[in-house]
N, C-alpha and C positions, 0 to 999 in steps of 0.2 A: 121245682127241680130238687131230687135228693141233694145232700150235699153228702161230700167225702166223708167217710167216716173218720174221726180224729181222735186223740185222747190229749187235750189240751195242757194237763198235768205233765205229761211226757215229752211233750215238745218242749215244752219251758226248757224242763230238767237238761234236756238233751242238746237244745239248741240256744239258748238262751232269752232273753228277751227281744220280741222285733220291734223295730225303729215306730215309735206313737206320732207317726205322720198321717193315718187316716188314710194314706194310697191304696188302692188294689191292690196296684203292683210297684213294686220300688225296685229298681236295679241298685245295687251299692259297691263302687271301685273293681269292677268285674275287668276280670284278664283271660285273655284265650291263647295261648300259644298252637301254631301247626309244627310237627316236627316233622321234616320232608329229607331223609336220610339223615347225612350231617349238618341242615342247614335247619335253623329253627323262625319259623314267622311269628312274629307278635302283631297280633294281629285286629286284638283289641288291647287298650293297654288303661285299665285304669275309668271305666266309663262308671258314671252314675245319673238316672235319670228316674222319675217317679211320675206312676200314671193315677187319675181321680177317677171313681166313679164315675160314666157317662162322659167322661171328657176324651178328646182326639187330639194326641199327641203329632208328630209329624218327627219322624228322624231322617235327616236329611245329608246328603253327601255324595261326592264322587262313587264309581266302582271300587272296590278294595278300600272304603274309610271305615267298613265295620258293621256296617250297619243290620247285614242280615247274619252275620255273624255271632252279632248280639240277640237277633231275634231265637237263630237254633242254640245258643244255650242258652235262652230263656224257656225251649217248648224242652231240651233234651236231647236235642236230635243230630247234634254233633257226631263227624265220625269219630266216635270216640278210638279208632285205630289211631288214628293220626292228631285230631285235635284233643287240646287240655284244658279245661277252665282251673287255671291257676292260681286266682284269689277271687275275690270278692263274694257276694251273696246277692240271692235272688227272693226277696219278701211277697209270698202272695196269700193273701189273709193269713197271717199269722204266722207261715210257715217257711223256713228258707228251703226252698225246690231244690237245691244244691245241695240239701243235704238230705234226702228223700232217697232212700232204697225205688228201684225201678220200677218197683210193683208200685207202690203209691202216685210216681209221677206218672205210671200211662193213666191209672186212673183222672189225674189231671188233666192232663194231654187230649186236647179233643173235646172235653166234657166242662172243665172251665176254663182253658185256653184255648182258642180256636187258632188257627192259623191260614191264611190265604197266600199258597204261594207264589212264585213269580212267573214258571212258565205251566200253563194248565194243563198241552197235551202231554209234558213229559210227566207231570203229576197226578195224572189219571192213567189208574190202568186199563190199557185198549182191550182186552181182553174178556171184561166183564162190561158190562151192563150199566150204563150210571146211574139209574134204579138202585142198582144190586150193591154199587157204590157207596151211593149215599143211606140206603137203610144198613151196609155194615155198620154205620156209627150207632145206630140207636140196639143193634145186635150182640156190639161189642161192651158197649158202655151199661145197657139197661135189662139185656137178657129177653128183649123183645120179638117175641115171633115173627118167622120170614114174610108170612102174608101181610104182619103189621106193619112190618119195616116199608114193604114195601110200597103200602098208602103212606103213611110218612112220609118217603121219598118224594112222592108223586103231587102230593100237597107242596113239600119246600120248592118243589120244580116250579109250581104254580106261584108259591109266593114270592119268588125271584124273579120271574117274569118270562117262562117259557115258553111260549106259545104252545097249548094243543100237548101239554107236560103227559094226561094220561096215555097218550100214544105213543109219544117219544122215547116214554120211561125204559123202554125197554133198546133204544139205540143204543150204541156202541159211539166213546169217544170220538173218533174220525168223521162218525156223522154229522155234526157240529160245527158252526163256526166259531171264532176265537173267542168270539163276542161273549156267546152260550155254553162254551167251554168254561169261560171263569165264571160265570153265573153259576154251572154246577158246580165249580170249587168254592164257592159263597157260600151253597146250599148245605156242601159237604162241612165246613167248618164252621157256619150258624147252628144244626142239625140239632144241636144239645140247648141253645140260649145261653151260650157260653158267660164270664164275666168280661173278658176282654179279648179280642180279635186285633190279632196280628195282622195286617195285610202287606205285605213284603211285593209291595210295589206291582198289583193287582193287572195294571193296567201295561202294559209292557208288551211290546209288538202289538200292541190294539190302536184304531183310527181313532182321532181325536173324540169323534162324536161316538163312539163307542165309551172311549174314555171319560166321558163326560155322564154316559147313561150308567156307566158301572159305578163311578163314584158316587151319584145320585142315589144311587140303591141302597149303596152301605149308608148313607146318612140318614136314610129313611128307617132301615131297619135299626141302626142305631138310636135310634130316638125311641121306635117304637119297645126295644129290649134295656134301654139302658146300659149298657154295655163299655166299658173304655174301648177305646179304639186307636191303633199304632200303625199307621202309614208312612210310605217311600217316598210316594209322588211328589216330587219337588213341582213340577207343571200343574197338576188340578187340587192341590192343598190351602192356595192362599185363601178360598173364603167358606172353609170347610174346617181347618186344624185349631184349637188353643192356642196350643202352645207349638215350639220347634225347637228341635234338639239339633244343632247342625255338629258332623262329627267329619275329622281330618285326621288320619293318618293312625285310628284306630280309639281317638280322643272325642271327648265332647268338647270344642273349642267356643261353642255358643249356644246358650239357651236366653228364649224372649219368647211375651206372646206375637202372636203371626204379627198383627199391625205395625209392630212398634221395627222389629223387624226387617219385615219388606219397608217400610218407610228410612229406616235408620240401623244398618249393617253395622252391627260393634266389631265384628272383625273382621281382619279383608279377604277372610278367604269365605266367607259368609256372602261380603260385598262381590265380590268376584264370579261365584257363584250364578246369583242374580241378574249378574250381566249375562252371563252368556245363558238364559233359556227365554226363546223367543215369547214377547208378549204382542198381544194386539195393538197397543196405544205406541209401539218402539218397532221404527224400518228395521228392516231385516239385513240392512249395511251396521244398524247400530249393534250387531252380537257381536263382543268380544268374549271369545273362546280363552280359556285360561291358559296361560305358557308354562311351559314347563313339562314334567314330569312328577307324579305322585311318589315320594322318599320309600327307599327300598326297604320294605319291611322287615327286612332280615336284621337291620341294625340299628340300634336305641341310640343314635347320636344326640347329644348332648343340642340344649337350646329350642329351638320352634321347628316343627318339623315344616311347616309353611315358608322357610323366610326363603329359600331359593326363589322362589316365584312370588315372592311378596314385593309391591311396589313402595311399602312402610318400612322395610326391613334396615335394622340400624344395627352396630354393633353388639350391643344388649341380645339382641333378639340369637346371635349365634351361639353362646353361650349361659344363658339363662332361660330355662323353660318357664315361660310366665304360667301361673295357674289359675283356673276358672273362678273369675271375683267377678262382685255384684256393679255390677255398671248401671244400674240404677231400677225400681221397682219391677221386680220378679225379672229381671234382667243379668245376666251374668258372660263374661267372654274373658277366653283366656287369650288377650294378646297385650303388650307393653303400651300401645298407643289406642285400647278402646276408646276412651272420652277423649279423644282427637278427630277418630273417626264418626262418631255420635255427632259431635258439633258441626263436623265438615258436611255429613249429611242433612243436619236440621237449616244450616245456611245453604246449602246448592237446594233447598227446597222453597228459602225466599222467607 
């Protein structure tokens, strides 16, 4: 694959030096505000997360903690009517994307960040062809003739697993089950051999065993492309993801890899979490659902935005925002009583 054209001298000068962490991609203290008349949402507030080559992160959280949030102003794709990205910086080989004129991020956009997003049929247009669809990328990006785009197409269709693809190529969105719908949004966002693929929670309104063939897929072509990889799925993540990014209230309140983890929750909204998404080995009397309500976004109160529904919550916790510290090997949680909660889980484990 070309890559972007750069002038490496000019970036330096321009931008300064990017963080010598070796990531693909690094998020650094990023903030988004939505500004909705007089009312302002904060809506990320301060996140930092860094993704490896070939490695599958997992960002994980309620509705409204951020998460896809963080993902559209990572592609660009913010309404920029309404929303802001207020501080931080976005490193993707070399470059902060945050500070890239638009010409150079579409270039990006698609071509080394791919992105899968949450509902297929509202993200495909019914109108066209998903043929016609999926060779715009190689149309837009590469300057590729229509009849080539359109074997291109018909090939990704096949390598996604479309059944009888040179036929169908020429269906229309509706034709499709939900199933085959986000297969051609996989196809649509693989199309380039991106460097890293976003999938903002892929599987959503699909049957389990759907769910299970679609994640299947991306680990497969992941492996085969090398590629990092950022998922939602808090349900079919545990023996697929590195690492997890678990975020609250627009925060990263814990990062761990997956085993350590699902094994031992360093914060209880982490731990809470995990209680309530049904597992096989745990009755379905055992789901405790989280209480409460998610903190109005609108206003930056002072202290833990979890401690209303925190079962740990102590005076401290209302008036001090703890910050995300190392709880032990590549382990980090911002709450007052992590290595409370570490030990209580390593003894209920025996």
């Amino acid at each position: 694959m070309t890559p972007v054209p750069s002038d490496p001298q000019a970036q330096q000068d321009q931008q300064g030096q990017p963080p010598a962490t070796g990531a693909v991609l690094e998020v650094k203290d990023l903030a988004v505000e939505f500004r909705l008349g007089p009312r302002t949402v904060y809506a990320v507030n301060g996140v930092s997360w860094s993704l490896g080559r070939g490695e599958t992160l997992a960002v994980l959280g309620e509705s409204g903690s951020g998460k896809s949030v963080t993902a559209h102003a990572v592609m660009g794709t913010l309404n920029s009517a309404r929303a802001k990205v207020t501080a931080g910086e976005v490193w993707f080989q070399g470059r902060d994307l945050l500070k890239l004129p638009e010409r150079d991020r579409r270039r990006i956009r698609g071509r080394r960040i791919g992105i899968i997003f949450q509902d297929s049929l509202s993200a495909l247009n019914p109108v066209f062809t998903v043929a016609n669809q999926i060779g715009e990328m190689f149309r837009f990006h590469t300057g590729m003739p229509r009849r080539a785009a359109q074997r291109a197409a018909v090939d990704l269709m096949d390598r996604v697993g479309i059944p009888d693809a040179r036929r169908r190529a020429n269906a229309y969105p509706h034709e499709f089950s939900g199933g085959m719908r986000q297969r051609i949004m996989i196809a649509m966002a693989l199309a380039l051999e991106p460097d890293v693929l976003i999938a903002d929670e892929p599987t959503t309104a699909l049957d389990v065993t759907v769910q299970a063939q679609i994640m299947e897929l991306l680990r497969k072509l992941q492996h085969e492309m090398g590629m990092g990889l950022i998922t939602h799925d808090l349900g079919v993540v545990a023996d697929m993801a590195d690492r997890i990014i678990v975020m609250y209230a627009g925060r990263a309140v814990e990062e761990s890899p997956v085993t350590e983890l699902y094994q031992a929750p360093a914060h209880p909204y982490t731990a809470a979490l995990l209680r309530s998404v049904p597992r096989l080995d745990r009755a379905e009397d055992d789901l405790q659902p989280i209480g409460g309500s998610p903190p109005d976004m609108t206003v930056l109160a002072p202290g833990c935005p979890f401690r209303p529904r925190c079962s740990w919550a102590a005076d401290v916790c209302g008036h001090e925002r703890p910050p995300l510290l190392e709880v032990g090997p590549g382990r980090a949680s911002a709450c007052h009583f992590s290595h409370e909660l570490v030990e209580s889980a390593a003894n209920a484990r025996g």
